[in-house]
N, C-alpha and C positions, 0 to 999 in steps of 0.2 A: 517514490521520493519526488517532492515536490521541486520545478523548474528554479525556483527561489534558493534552494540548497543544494543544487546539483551545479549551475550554472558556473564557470570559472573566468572564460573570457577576458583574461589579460592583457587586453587589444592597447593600453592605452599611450602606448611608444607612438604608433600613429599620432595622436591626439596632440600634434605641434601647434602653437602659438598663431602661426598663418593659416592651419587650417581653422582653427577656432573661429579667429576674425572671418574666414570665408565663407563659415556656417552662418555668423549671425549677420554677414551682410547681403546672403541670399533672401532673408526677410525684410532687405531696406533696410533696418536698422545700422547704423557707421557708427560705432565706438569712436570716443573722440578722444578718450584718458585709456590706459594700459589696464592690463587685467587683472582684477585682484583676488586672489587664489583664496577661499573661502574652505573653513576647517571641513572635510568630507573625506571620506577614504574611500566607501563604497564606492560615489562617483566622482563627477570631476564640478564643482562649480566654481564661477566666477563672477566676480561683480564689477562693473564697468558704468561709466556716463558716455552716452551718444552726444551726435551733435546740436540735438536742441534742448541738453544739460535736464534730462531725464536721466535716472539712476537704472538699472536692471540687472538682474544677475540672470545669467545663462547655466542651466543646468544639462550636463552631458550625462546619459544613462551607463552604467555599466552595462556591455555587450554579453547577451546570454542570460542574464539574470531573471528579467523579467519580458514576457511576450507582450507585444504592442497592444494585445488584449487587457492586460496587469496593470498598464502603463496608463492608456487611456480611460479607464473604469477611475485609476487613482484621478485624473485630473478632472473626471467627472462630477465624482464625489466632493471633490476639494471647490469646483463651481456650484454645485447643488448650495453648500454652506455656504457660500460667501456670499448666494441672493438671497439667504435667508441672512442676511447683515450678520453673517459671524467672519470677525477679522482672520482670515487665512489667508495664506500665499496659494492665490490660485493661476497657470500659467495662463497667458495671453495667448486668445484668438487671431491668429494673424494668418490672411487667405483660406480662411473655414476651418483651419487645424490645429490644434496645441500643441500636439507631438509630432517634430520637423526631423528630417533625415538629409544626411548629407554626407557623403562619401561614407557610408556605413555607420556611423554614428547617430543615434538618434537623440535628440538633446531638445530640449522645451524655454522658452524665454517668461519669466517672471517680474513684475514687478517689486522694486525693492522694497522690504520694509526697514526704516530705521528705526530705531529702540535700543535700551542699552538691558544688560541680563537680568534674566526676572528673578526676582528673590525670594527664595522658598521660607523665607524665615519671616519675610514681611507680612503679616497679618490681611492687610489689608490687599496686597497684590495677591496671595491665595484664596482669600474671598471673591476677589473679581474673578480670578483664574476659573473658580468652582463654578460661578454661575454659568460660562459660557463653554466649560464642558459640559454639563449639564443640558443646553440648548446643542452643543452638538449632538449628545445621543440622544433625546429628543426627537429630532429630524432623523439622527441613523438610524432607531427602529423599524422607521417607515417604510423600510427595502431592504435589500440585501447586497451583497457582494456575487457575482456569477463567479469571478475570474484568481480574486485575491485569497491568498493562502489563508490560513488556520493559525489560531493560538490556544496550543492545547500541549499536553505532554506528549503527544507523537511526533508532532512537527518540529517541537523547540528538544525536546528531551531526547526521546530514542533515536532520532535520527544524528542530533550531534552526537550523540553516545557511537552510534555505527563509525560516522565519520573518522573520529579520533580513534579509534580503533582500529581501522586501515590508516592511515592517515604517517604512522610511524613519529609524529610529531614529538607524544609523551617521550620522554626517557628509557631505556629500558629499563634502568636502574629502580625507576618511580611505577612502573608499567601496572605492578601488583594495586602497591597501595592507594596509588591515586584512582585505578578503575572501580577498585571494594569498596574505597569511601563515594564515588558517584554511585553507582549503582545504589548503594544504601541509598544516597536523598532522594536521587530518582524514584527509587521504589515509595519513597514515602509521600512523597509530591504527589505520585501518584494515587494514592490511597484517601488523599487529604482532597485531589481533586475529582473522583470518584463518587465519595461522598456529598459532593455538594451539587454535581451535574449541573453547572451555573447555565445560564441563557448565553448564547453571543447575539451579540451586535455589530453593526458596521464601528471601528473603532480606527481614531488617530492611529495606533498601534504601538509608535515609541516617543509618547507623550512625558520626555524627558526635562528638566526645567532649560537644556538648552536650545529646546526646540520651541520654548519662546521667549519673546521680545516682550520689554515695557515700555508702552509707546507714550505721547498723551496723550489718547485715548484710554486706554489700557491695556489689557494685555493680547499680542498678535500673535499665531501660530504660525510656524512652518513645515514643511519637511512632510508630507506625508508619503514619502515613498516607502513605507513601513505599514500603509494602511490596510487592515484586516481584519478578519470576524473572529469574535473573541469574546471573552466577559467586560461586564463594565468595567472592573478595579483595574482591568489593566492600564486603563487611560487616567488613571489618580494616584495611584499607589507610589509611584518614583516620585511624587513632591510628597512624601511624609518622611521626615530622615529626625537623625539628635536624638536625644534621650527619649526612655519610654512617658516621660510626661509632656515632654515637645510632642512627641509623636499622634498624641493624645488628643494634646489641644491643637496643631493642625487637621488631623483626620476629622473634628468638630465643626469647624468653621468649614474646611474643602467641601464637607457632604452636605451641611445645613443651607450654603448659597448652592449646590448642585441641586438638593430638592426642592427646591425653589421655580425648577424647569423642570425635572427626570424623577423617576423616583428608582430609590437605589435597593438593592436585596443586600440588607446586612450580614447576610448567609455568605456574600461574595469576598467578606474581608477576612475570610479562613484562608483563601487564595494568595493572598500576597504573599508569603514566606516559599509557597511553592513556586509562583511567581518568578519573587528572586533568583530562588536557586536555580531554574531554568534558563536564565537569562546566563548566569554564571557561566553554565555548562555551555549555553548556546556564543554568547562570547568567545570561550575557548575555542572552538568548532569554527568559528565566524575567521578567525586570526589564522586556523591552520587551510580553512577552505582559500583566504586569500596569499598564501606565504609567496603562488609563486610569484604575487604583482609585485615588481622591484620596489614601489611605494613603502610595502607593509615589512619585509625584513628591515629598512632606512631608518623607519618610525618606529617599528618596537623590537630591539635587536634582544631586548631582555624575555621575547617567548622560548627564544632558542636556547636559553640558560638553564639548570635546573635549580637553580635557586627560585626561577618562576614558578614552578610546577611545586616543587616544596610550598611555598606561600598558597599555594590552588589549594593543596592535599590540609593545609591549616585551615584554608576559608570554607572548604566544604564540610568537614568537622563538624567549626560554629555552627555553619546555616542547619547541619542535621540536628543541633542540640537545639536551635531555636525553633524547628517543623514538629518539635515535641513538647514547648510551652505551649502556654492558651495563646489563641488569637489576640492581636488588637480587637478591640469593642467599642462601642459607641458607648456611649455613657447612659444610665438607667432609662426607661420608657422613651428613648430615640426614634 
């Protein structure tokens, strides 16, 4: 089991307000405005103005998660794109290193980007969106990842499946029905992913529409602390949502400015459904691997209810009825 899913490190009682300030002021840098606690569960970040009224936001690692090997390969990656002028949030160089350590904490300083949320519905911000994933995988084919995990049904599937399983999380009440209906998607995810043996690639990883900004320029990425080898759809598939003729005509325009850079294997859009459902199961997994951080009981006290788990036992249902329709498709000679 990979270090990314075994990892718990609930360190972040440490992680006081004065030690923060004393991390980023061992790189020079003096905050001149208070800290502004930025949406993130995994880790901790904050956004702040120094004293020569520069913005940045400070990112603190969750401890145990990922090895300084994982960490640095991501920031590597994320500078590799950004001298090929693709707008990312790449951490700042400061005294030869981007990944800085300070009383056990390793945490990274970034440059802020401002932008307000990208809109999956906007035509025209999904076109731009397309073209510059498109040019990220582009450059990702060009190399690999040594250090960064896997997205595939082992890593996302069977192992949240083990987890929750020891885990005592489910209900007992629920224990039957909720493991018989994952098991089914899983097994079918798997069957559907099997079949099509896609290529990976170096990939953003959780290329969510809140993981970017619309700037004016256009559209900025963030976040790659999710960055890993995988199929291409993983990095497109979460901007197609709404009905199945929304869904239709976004997937048209996302893929048409993507092959404009990349070219895509329409064999890979059988993956999306399985996709989802992996992400479901891996969510669940995700909530019970972090329960014991006092953060995540505060922020979702409804995991621990079984009316949540009823709602799971209905969503996976759907996703199994819909891992048995036809795929999305591209529309005729695409």
């Amino acid at each position: 089991m990979s270090q990314a899913q075994t990892g718990s490190g609930f360190h972040y009682q440490a992680l006081t307000p004065d030690l923060i300030l004393d991390a980023i002021e061992s790189l020079d840098i003096f905050p001149e405005t208070g800290l502004l606690a930025l949406n993130s569960y995994e880790n901790r970040v904050y956004q702040f103005r120094c004293d020569n009224g520069v913005r940045y936001v400070v990112k603190f690692y969750r401890p145990e998660r990922w090895s300084n090997a994982q960490i640095q390969e991501e920031h590597d990656f994320s500078q590799s794109l950004f001298d090929e002028e693709i707008p990312i949030a790449t951490p700042l160089i400061i005294n030869e290193r981007s990944l800085h350590e300070y009383k056990g904490f390793r945490f990274a300083l970034f440059p802020s980007i401002g932008g307000r949320a990208f809109e999956v519905d906007n035509l025209e911000q999904l076109e731009a969106t397309g073209r510059f994933i498109g040019r990220i995988h582009q450059y990702s084919k060009q190399g690999k990842f040594a250090h960064r995990d896997l997205i595939n049904p082992q890593v996302l599937g069977d192992e949240s499946l083990l987890w929750l399983k020891e885990s005592g999380h489910v209900p007992s009440s629920l224990v039957l029905p909720y493991f018989t209906i994952v098991e089914q998607v899983l097994e079918k995810s798997k069957e559907i992913w099997n079949q099509q043996s896609p290529k990976h690639i170096r990939l953003h990883g959780d290329l969510h529409p809140g993981n970017i900004l619309w700037t004016p320029d256009g559209p900025g990425f963030v976040d790659l602390d999710d960055a890993r080898t995988g199929p291409a759809i993983q990095d497109l598939w979460m901007m197609i949502t709404g009905d199945s003729s929304q869904k239709q005509l976004q997937l048209e325009i996302l893929l048409e400015a993507y092959e404009e850079f990349c070219e895509f294997d329409a064999k890979e859009l059988r993956l999306i459904e399985p996709l989802r459902a992996m992400r479901m199961l891996h969510y669940n997994a995700w909530l019970s691997r972090r329960w014991e951080d006092p953060a995540f009981p505060m922020n979702f006290p409804w995991y621990a209810e079984e009316r949540y788990w009823e709602q799971q036992i209905l969503s996976f249902k759907e996703q199994l009825a819909i891992l048995n329709e036809p795929a999305l498709s591209l529309i005729p000679g695409y």
